[in-house]
Backbone as a chain_set.jsonl record, in Angstrom:
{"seq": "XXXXXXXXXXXXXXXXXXXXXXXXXXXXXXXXXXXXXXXXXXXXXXXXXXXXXXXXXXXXXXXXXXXXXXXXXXXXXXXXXXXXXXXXXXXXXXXXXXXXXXXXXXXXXXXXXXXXXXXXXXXXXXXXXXXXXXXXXXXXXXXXXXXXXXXXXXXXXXXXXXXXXXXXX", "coords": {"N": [[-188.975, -52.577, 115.756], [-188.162, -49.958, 113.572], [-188.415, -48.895, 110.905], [-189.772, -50.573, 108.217], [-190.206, -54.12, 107.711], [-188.581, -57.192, 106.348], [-190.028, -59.851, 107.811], [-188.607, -62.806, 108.775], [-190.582, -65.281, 108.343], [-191.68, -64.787, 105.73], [-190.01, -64.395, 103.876], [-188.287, -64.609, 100.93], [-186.324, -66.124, 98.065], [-183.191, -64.544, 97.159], [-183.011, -63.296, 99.654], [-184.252, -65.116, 101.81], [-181.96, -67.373, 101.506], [-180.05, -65.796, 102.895], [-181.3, -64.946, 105.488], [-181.356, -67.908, 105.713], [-178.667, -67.958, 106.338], [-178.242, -66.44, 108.714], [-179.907, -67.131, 110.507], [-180.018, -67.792, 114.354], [-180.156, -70.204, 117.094], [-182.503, -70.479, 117.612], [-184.145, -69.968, 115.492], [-184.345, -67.298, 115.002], [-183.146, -64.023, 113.871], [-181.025, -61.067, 114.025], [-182.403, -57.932, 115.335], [-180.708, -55.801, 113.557], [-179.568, -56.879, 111.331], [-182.081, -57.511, 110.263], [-183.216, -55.29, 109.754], [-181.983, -54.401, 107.021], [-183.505, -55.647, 105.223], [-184.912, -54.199, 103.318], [-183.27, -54.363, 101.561], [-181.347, -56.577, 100.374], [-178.653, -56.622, 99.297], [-177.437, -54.914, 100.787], [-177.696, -56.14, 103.449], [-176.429, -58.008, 102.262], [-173.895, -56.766, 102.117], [-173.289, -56.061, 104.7], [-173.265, -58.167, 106.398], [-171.013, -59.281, 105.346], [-168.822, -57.319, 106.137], [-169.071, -57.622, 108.549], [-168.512, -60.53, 109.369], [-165.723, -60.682, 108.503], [-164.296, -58.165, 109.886], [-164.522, -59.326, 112.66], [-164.209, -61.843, 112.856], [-162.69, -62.654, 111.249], [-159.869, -65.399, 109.831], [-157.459, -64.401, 109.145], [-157.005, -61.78, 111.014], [-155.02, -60.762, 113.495], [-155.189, -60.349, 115.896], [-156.71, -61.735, 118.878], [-159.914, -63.542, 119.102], [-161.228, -62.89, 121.089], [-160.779, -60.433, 122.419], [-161.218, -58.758, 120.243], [-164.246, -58.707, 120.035], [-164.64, -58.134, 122.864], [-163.735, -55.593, 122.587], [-165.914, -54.007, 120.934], [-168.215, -54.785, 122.662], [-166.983, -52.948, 124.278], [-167.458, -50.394, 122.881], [-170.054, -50.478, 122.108], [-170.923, -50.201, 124.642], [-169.909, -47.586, 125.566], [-171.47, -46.392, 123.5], [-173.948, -46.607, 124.504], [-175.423, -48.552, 124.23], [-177.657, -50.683, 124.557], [-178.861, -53.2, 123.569], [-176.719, -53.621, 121.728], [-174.432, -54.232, 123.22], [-175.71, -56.495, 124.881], [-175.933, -58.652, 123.044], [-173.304, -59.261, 121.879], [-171.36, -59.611, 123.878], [-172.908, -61.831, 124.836], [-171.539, -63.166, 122.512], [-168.866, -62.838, 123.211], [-168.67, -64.526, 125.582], [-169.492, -66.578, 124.189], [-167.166, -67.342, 122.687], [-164.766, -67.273, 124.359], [-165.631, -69.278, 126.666], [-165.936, -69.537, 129.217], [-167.287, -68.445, 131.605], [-166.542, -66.853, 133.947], [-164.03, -65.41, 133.629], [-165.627, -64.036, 130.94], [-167.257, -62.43, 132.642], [-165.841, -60.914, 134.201], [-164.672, -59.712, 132.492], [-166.061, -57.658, 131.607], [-167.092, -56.524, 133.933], [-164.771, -54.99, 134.029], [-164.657, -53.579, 131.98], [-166.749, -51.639, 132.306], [-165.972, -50.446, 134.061], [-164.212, -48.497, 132.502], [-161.845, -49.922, 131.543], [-159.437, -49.58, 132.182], [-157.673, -52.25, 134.074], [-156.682, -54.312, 135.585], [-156.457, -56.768, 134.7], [-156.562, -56.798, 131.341], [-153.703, -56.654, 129.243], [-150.779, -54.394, 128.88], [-151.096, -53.763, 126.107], [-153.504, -53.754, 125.621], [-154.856, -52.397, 127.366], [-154.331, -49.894, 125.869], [-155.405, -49.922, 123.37], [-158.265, -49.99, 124.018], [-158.522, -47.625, 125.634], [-157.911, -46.466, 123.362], [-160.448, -46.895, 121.603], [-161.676, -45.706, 123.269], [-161.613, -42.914, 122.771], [-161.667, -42.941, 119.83], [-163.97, -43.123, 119.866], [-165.921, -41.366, 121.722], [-164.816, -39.092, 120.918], [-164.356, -38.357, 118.492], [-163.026, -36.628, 116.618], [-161.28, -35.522, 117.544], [-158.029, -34.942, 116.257], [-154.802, -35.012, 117.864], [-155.558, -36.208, 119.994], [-156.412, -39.039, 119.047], [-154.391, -39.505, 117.265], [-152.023, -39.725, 119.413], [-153.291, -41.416, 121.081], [-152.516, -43.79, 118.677], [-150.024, -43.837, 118.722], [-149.489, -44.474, 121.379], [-150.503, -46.558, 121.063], [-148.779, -48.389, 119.876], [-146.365, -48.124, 121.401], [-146.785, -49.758, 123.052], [-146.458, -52.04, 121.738], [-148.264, -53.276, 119.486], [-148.129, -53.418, 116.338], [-149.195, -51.658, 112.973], [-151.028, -53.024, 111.668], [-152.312, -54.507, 113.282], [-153.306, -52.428, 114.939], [-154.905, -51.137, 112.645], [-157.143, -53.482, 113.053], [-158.193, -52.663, 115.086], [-159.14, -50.038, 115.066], [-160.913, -50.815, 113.145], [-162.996, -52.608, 114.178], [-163.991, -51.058, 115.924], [-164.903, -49.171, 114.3], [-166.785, -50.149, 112.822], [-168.5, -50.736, 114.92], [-169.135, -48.183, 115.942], [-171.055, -47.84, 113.773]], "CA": [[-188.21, -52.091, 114.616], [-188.777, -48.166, 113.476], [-189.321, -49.172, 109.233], [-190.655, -51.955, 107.924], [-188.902, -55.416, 107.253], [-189.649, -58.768, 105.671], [-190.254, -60.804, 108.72], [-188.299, -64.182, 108.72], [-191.574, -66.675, 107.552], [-192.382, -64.038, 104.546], [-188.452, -64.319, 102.908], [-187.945, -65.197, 99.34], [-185.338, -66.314, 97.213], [-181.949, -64.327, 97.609], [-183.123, -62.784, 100.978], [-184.638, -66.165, 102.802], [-181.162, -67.719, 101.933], [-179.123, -64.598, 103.748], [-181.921, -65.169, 106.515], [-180.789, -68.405, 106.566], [-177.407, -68.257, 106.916], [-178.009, -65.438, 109.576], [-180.416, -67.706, 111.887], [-179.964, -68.367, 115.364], [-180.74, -71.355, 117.313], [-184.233, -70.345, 117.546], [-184.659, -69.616, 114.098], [-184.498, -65.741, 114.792], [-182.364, -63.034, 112.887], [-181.206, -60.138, 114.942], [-182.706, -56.14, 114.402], [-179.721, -55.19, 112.912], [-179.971, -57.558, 110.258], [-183.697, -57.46, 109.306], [-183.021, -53.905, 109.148], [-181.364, -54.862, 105.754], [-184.411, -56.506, 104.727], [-185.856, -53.67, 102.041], [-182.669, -54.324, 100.207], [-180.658, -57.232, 100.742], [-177.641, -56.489, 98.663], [-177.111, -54.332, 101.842], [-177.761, -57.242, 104.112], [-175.004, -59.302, 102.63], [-172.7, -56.802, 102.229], [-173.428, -56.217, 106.46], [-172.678, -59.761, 106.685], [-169.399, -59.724, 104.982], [-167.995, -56.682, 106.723], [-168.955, -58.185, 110.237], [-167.703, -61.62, 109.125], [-164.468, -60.209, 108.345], [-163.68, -57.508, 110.703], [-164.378, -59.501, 113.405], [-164.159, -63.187, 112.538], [-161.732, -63.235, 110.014], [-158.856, -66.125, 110.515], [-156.664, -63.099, 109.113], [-157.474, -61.424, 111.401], [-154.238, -61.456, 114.114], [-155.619, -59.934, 118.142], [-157.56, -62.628, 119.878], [-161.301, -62.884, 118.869], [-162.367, -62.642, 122.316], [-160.352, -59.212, 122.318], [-162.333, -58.045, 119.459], [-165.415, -58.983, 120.632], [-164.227, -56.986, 123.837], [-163.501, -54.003, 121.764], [-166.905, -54.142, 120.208], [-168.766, -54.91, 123.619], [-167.093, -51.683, 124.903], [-167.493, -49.492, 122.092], [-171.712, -50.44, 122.196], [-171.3, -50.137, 126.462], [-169.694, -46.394, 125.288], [-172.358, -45.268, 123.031], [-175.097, -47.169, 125.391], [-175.91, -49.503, 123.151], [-177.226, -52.571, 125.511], [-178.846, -54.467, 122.428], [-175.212, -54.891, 121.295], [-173.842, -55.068, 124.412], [-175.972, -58.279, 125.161], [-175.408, -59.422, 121.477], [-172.129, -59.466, 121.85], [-170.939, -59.906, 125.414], [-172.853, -63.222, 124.705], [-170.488, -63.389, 121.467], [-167.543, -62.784, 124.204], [-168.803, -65.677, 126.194], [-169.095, -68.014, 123.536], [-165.433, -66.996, 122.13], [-163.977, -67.603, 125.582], [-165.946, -70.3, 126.969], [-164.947, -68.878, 130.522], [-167.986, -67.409, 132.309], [-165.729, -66.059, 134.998], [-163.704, -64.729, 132.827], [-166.498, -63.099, 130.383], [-168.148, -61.522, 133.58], [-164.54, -59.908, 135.12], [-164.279, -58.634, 131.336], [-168.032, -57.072, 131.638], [-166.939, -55.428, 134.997], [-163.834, -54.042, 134.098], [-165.336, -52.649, 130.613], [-167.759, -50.768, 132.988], [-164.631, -48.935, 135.305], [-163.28, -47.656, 132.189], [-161.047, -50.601, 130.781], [-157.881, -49.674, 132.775], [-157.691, -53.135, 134.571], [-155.201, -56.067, 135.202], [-157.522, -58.158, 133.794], [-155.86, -56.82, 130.769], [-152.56, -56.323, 129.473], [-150.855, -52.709, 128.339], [-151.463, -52.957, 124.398], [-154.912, -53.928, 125.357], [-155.369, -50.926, 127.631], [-153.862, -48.953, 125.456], [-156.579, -49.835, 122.773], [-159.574, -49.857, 125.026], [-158.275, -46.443, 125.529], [-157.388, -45.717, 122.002], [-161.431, -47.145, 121.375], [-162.355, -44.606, 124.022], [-161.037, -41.976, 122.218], [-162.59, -43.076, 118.522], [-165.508, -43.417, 119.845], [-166.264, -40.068, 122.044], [-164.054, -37.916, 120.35], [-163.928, -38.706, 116.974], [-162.621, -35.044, 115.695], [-159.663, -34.826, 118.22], [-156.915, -35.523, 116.026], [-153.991, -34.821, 118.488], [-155.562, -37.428, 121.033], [-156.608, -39.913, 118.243], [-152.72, -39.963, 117.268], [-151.463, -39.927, 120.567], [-153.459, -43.006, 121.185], [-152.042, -44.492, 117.901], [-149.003, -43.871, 119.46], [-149.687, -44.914, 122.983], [-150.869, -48.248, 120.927], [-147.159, -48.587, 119.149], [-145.526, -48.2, 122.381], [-147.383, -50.662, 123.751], [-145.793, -53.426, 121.014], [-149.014, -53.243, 118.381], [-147.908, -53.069, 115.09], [-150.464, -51.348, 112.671], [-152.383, -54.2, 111.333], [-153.703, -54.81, 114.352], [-153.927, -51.057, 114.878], [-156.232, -51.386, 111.909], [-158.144, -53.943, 113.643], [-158.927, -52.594, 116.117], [-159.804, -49.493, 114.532], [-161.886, -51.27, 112.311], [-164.067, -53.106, 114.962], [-164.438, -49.845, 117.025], [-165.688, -48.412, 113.309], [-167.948, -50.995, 113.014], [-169.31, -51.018, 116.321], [-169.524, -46.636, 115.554], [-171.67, -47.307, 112.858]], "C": [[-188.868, -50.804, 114.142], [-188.979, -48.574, 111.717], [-189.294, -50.624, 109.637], [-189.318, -52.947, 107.426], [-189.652, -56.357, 106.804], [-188.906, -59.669, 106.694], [-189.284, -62.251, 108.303], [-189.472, -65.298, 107.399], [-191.673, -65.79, 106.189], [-191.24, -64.243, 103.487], [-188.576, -65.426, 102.014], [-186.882, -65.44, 99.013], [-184.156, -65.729, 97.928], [-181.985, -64.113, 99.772], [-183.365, -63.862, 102.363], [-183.391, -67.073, 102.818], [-180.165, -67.027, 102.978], [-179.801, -65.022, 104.644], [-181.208, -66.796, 107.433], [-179.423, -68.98, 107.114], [-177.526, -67.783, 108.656], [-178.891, -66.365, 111.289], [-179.781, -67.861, 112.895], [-180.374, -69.556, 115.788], [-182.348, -71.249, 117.855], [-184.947, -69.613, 116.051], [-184.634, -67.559, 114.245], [-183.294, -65.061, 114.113], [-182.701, -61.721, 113.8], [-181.553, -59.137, 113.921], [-181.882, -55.783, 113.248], [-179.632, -55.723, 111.116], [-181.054, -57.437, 109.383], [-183.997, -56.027, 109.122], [-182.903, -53.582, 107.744], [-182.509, -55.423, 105.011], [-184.946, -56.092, 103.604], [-184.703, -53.884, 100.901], [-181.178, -55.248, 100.642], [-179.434, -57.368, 100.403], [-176.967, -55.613, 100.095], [-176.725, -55.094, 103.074], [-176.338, -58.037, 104.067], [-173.513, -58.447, 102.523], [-172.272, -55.994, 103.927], [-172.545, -57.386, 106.745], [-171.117, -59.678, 106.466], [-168.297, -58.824, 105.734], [-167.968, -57.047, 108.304], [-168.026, -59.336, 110.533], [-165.615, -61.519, 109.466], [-163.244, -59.488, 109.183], [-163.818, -58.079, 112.307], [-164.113, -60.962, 113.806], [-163.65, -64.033, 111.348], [-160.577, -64.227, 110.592], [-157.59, -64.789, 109.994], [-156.52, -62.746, 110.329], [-155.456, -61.965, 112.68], [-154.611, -61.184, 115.715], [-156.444, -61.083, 118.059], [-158.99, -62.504, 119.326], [-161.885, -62.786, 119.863], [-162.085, -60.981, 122.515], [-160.902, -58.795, 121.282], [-163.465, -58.017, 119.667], [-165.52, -57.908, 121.936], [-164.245, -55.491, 123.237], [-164.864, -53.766, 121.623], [-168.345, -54.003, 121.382], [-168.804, -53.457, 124.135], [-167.135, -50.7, 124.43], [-168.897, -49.507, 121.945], [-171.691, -50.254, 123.911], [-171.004, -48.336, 126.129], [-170.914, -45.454, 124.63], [-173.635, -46.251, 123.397], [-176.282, -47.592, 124.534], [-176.596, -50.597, 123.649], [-178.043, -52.999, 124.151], [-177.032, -54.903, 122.379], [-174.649, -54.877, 122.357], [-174.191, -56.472, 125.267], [-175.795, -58.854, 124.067], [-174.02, -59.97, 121.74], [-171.124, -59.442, 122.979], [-171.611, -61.386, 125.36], [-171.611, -64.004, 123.698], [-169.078, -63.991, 122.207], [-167.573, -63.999, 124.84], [-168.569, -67.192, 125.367], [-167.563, -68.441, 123.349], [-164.802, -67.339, 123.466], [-164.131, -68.528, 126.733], [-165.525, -70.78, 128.761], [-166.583, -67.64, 131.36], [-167.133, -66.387, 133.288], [-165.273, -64.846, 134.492], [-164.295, -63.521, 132.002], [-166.849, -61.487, 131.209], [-166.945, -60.671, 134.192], [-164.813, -58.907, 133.843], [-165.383, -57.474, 131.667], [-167.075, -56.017, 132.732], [-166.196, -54.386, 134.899], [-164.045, -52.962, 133.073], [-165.803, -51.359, 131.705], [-167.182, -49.777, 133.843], [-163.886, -48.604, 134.257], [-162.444, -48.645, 131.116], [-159.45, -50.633, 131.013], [-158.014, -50.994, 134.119], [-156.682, -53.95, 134.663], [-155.466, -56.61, 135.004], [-156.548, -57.655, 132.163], [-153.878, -55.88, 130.691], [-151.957, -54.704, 128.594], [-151.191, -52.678, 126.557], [-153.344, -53.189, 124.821], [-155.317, -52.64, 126.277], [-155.138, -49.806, 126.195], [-155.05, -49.148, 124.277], [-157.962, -49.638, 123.123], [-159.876, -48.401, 125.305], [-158.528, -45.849, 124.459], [-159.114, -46.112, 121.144], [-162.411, -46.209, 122.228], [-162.951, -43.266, 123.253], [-161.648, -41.833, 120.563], [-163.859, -43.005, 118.978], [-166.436, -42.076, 120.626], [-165.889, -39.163, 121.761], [-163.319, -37.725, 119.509], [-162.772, -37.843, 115.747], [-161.217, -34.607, 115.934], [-158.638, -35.722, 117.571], [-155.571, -35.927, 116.268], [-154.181, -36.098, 119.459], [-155.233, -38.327, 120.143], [-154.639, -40.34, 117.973], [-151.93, -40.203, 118.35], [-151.683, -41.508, 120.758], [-153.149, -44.094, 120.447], [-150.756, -44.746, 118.539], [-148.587, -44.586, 120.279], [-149.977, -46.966, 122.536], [-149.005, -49.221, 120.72], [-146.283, -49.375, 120.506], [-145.793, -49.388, 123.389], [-146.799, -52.067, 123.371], [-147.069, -53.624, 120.055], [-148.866, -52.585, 117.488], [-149.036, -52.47, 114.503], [-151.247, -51.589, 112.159], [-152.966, -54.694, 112.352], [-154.142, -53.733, 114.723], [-155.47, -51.045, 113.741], [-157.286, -52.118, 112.14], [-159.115, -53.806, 113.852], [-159.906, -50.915, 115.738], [-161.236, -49.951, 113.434], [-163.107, -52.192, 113.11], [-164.614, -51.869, 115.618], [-165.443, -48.947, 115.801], [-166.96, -48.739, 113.05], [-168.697, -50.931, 114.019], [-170.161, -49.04, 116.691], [-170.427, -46.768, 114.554], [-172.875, -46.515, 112.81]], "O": [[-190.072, -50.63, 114.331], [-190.163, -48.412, 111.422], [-189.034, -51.379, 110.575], [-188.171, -52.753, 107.024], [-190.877, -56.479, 106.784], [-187.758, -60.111, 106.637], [-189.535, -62.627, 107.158], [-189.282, -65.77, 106.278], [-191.788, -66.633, 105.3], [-191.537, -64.256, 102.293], [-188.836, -66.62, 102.165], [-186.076, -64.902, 99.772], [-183.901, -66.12, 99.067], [-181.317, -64.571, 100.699], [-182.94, -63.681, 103.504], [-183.299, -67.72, 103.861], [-179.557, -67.703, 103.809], [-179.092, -65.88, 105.169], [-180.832, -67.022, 108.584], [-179.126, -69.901, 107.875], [-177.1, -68.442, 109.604], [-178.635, -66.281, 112.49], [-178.621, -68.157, 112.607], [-181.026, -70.185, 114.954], [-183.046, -72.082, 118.433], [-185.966, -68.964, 115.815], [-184.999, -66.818, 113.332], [-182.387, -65.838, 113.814], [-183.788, -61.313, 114.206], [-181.388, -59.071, 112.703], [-182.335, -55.51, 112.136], [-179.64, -55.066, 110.075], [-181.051, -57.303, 108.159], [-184.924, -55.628, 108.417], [-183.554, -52.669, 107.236], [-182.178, -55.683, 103.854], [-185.433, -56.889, 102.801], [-184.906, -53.704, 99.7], [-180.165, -54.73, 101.112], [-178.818, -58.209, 101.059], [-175.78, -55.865, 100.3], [-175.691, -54.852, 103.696], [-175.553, -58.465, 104.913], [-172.398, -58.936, 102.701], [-171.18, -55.496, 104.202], [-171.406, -57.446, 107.208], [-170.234, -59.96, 107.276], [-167.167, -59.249, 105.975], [-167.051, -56.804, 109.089], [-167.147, -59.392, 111.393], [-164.765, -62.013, 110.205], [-162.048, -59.762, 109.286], [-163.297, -57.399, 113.191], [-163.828, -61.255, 114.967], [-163.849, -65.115, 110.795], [-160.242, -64.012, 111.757], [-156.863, -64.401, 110.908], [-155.761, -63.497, 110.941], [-154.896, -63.061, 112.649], [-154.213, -61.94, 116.6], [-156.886, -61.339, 116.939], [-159.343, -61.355, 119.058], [-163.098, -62.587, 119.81], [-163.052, -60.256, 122.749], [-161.385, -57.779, 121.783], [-163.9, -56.897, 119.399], [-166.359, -57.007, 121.978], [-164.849, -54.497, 123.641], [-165.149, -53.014, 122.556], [-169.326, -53.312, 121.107], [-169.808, -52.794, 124.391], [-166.909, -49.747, 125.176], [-169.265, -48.392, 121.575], [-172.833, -50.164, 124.362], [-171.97, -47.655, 126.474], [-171.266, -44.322, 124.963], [-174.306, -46.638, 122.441], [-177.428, -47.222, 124.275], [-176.181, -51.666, 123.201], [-177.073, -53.176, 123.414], [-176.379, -55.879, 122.749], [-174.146, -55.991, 122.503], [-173.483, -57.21, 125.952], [-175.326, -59.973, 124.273], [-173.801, -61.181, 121.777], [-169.955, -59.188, 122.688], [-170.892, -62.259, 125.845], [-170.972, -65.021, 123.966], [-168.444, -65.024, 121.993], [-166.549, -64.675, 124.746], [-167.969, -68.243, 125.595], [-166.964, -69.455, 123.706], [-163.883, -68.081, 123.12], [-163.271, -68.703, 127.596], [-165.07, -71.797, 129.285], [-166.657, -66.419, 131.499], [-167.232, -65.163, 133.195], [-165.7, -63.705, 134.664], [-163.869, -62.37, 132.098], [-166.809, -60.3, 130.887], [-167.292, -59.614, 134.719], [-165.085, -57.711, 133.95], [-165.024, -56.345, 132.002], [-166.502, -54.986, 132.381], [-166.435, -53.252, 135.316], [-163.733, -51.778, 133.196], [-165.186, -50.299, 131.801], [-167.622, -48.699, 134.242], [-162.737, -48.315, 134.591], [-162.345, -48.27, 129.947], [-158.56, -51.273, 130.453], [-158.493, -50.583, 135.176], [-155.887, -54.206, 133.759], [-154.703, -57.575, 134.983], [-155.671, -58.493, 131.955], [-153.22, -55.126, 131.407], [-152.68, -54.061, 127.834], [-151.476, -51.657, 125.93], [-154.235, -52.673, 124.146], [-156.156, -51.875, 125.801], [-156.01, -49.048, 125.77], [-155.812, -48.186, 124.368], [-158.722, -49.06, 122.346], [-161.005, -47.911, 125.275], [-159.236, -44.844, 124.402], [-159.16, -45.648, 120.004], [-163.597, -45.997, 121.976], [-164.076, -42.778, 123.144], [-162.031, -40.745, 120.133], [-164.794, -42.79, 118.207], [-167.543, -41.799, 120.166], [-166.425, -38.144, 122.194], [-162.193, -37.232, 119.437], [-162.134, -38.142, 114.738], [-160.392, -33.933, 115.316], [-158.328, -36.843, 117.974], [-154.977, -36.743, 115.563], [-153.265, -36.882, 119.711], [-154.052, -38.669, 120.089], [-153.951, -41.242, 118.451], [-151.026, -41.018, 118.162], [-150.897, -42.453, 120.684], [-153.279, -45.223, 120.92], [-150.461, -45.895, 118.87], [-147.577, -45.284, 120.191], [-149.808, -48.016, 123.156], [-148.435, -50.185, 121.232], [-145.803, -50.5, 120.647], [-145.072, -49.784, 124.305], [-146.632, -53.004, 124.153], [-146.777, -54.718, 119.571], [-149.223, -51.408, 117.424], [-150.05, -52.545, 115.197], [-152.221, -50.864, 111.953], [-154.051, -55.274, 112.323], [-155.353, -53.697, 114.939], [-156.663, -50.968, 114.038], [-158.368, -51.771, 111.668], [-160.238, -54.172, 113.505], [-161.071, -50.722, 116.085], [-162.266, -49.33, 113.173], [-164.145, -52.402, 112.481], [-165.83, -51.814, 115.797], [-166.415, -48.257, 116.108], [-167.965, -48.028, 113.022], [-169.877, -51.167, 113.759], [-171.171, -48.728, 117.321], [-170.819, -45.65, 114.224], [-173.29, -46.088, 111.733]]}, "num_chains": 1, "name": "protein.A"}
């Protein structure tokens, strides 16, 4: 970790409950998290926007398809922490090694695959596009577009924008 954090065993009051919501099955709390640690009001409101944007029952795309999004938006800006974070995430959510591992491959050629179907290219794409070339507003709409045409209304447009934002942070 590059600053300082309050370690797991050292957590007090508000912060050792956030810790332990956040545990794993080995009692650990990922970087990202204990990052949050000098000021935990930060921490939980981490928590709530992850919760939400990616594990909300709202929430209407697939959560393995968000998780996907999220996988290939940390494989884009060569992220592997979150790409093993959350490519395990993918696994759990889909309970389909096979499956998981085709997703993994096809992420890695790009995301134009028959593994998925055209609104999901068309976001994978349209997550391409947020994510390396944030400024181009002509693509960026195109790919809003390209999502439309696909049959994704724009609450899941927002979604998916909103996991790919998250996953940009």
């Amino acid at each position: 970790m590059w600053i300082s954090h309050v370690p797991v065993s050292d957590a007090t009051g508000r912060l050792q409950t956030l810790y332990d919501r956040l545990k794993g099955p080995n009692d650990d709390v990922d970087n990202i998290m204990l990052a949050h640690s000098l000021r935990p009001h930060s921490l939980e409101g981490h928590m709530t926007l992850y919760k939400n944007v990616l594990h909300h029952t709202g929430n209407e795309l697939p959560a393995w398809f968000l998780e996907t999004l999220g996988v290939y938006t940390s494989w884009l800006n060569k992220c592997t922490y979150c790409v093993e974070h959350h490519f395990a995430g993918l696994r759990r959510v889909l309970q389909d090694d096979l499956k998981a591992f085709a997703i993994h491959a096809a992420l890695s050629r790009g995301g134009d695959d028959e593994l998925f179907d055209p609104a999901q290219i068309a976001a994978l794409r349209y997550a391409r596009m947020l994510t390396q070339a944030p400024g181009d507003d002509a693509a960026l709409s195109n790919g809003v577009v390209a999502m439309r045409d696909a049959g994704l209304d724009d609450g899941r447009i927002l979604e998916i924008n909103q996991v790919v934002a998250y996953f940009n942070y």
